[in-house]
FIMARZA-716532 format. One record per residue: x, y, z of N, C-alpha, C in turn; residue in three letters. Coordinates in Angstrom, 1 decimal, always signed. Layout:
+--------+--------+--------+--------+--------+--------+--------+--------+--------+--------+
!    n_u !    n_v !    n_w !   ca_u !   ca_v !   ca_w !    c_u !    c_v !    c_w ! residu !
+--------+--------+--------+--------+--------+--------+--------+--------+--------+--------+
!      X !      Y !      Z !      X !      Y !      Z !      X !      Y !      Z !    ALA !
...
+--------+--------+--------+--------+--------+--------+--------+--------+--------+--------+
***
This chain:
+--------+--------+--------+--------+--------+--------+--------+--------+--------+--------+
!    n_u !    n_v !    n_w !   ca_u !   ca_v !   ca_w !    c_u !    c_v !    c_w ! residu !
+--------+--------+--------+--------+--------+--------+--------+--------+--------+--------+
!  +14.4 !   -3.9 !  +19.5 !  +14.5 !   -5.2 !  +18.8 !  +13.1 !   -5.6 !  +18.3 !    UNK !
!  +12.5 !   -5.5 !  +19.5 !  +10.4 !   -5.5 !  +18.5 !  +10.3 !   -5.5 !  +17.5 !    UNK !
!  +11.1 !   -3.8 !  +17.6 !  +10.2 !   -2.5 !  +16.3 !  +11.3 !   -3.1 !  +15.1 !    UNK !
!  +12.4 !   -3.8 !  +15.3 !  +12.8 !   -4.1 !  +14.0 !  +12.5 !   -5.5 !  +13.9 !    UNK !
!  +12.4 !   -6.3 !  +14.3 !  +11.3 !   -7.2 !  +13.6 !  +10.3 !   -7.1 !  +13.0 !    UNK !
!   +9.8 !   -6.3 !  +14.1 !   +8.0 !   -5.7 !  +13.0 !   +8.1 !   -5.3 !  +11.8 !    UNK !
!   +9.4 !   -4.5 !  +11.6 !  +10.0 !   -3.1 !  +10.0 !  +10.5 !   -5.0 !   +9.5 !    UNK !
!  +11.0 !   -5.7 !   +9.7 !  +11.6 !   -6.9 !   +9.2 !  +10.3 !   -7.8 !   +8.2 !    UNK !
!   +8.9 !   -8.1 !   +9.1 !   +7.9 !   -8.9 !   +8.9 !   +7.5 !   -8.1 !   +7.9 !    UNK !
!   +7.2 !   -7.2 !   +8.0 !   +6.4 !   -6.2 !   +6.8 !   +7.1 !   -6.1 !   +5.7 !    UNK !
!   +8.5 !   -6.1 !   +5.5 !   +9.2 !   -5.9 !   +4.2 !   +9.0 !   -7.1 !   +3.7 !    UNK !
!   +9.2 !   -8.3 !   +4.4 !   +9.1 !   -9.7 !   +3.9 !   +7.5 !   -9.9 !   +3.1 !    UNK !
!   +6.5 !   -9.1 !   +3.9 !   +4.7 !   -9.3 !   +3.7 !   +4.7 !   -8.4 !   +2.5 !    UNK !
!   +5.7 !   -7.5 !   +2.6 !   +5.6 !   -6.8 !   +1.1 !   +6.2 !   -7.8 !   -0.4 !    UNK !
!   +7.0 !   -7.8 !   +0.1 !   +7.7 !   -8.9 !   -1.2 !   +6.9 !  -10.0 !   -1.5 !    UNK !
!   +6.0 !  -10.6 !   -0.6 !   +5.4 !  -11.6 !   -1.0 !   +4.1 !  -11.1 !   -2.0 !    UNK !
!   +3.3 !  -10.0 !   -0.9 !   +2.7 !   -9.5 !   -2.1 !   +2.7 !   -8.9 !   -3.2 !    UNK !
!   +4.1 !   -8.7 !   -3.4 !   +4.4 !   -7.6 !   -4.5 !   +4.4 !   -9.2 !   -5.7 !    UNK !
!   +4.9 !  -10.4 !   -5.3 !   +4.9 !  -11.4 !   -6.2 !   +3.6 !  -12.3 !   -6.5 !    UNK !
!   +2.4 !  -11.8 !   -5.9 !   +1.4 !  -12.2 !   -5.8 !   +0.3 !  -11.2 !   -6.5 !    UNK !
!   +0.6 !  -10.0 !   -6.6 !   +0.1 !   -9.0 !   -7.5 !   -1.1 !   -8.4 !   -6.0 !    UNK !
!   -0.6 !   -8.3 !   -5.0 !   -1.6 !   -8.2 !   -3.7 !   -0.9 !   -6.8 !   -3.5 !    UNK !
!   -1.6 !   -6.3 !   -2.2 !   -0.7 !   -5.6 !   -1.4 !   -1.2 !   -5.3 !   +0.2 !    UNK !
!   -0.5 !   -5.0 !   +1.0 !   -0.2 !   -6.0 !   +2.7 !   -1.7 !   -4.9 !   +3.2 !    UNK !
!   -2.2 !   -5.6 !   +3.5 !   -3.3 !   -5.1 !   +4.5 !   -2.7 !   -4.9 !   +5.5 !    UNK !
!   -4.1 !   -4.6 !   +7.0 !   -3.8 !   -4.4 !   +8.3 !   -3.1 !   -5.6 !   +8.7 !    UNK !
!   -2.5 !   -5.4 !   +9.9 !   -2.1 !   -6.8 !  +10.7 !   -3.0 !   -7.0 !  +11.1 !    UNK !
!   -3.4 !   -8.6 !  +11.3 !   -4.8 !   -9.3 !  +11.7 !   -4.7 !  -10.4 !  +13.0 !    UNK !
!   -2.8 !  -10.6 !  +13.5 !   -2.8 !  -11.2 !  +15.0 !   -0.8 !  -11.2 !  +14.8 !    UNK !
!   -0.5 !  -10.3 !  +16.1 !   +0.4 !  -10.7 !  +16.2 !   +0.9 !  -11.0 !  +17.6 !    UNK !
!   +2.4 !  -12.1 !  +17.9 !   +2.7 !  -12.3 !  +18.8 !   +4.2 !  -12.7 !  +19.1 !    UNK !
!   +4.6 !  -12.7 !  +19.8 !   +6.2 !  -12.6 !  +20.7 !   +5.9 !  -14.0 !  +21.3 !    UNK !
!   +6.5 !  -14.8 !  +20.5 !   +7.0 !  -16.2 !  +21.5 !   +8.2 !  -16.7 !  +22.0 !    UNK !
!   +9.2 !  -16.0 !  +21.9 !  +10.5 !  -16.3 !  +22.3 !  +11.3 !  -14.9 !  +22.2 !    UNK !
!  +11.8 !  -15.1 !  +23.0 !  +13.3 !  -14.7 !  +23.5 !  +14.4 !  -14.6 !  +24.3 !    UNK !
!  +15.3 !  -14.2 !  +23.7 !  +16.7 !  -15.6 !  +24.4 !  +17.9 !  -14.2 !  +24.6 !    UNK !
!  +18.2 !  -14.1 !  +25.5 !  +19.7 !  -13.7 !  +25.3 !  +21.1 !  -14.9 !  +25.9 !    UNK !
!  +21.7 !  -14.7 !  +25.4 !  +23.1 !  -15.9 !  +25.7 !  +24.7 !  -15.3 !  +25.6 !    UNK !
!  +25.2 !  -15.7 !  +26.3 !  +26.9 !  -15.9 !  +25.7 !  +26.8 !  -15.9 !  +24.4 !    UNK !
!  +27.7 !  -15.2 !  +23.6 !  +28.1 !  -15.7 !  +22.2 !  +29.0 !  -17.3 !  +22.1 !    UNK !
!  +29.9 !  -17.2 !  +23.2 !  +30.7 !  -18.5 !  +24.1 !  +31.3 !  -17.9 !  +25.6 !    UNK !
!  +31.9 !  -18.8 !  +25.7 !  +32.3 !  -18.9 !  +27.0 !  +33.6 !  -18.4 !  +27.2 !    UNK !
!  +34.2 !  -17.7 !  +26.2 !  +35.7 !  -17.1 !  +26.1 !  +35.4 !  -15.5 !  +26.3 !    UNK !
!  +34.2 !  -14.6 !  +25.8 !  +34.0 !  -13.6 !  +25.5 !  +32.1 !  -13.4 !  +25.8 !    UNK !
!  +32.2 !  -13.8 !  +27.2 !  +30.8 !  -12.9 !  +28.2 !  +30.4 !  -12.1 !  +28.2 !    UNK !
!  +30.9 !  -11.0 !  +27.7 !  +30.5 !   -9.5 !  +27.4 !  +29.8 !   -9.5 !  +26.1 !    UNK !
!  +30.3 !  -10.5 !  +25.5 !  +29.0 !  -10.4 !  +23.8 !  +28.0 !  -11.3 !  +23.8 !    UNK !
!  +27.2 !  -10.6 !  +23.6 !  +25.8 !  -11.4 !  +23.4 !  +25.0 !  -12.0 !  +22.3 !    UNK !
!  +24.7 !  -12.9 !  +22.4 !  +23.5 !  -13.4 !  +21.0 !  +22.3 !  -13.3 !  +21.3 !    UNK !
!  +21.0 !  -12.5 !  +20.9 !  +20.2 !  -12.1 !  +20.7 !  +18.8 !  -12.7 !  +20.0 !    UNK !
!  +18.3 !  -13.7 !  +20.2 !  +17.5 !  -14.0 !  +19.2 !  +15.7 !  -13.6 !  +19.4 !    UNK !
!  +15.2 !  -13.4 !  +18.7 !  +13.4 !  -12.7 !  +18.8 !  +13.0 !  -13.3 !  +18.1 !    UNK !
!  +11.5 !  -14.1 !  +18.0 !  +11.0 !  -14.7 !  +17.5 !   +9.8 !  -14.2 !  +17.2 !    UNK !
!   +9.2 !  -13.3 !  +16.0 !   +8.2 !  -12.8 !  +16.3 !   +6.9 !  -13.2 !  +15.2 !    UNK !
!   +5.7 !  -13.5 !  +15.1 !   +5.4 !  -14.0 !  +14.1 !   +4.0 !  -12.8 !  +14.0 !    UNK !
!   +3.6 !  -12.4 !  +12.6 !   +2.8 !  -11.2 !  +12.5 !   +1.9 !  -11.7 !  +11.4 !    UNK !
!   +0.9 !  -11.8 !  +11.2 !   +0.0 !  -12.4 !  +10.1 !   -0.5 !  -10.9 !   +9.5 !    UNK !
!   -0.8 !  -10.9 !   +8.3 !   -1.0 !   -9.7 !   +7.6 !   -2.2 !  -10.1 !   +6.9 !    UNK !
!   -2.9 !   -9.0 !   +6.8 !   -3.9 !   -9.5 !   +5.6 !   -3.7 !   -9.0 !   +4.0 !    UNK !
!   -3.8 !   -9.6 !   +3.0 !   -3.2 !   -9.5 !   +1.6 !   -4.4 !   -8.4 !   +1.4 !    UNK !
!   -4.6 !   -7.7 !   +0.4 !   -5.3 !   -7.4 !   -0.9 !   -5.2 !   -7.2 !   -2.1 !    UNK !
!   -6.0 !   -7.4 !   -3.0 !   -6.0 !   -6.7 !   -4.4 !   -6.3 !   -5.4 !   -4.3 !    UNK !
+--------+--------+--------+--------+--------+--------+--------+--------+--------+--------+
***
């Protein structure tokens, strides 16, 4: 779940730079502040909801 967050933040750090005329440097701080697993509801306890909160700062370049 991490590793697709992390493949998640970077596609997003690319599209911003691709519209900024940049392109994604190293990562410069990252961190994991949440995560949850739950009931989807209370009828069906065997399925889970999932959520990761991960936040990754990138550095731009020209």
């Amino acid at each position: 779940m991490v590793a697709e967050a992390t493949k998640d933040a970077r596609g997003v750090a690319q599209q911003f730079a691709r519209d900024s005329g940049s392109r994604v440097g190293a990562i410069r701080s990252a961190s994991q502040g949440y995560f949850s697993i739950e009931d989807v509801d209370s009828y069906t306890p065997d399925i889970k909801r999932v959520r990761v909160v991960t936040t990754i700062d990138y550095a731009l370049e020209k």
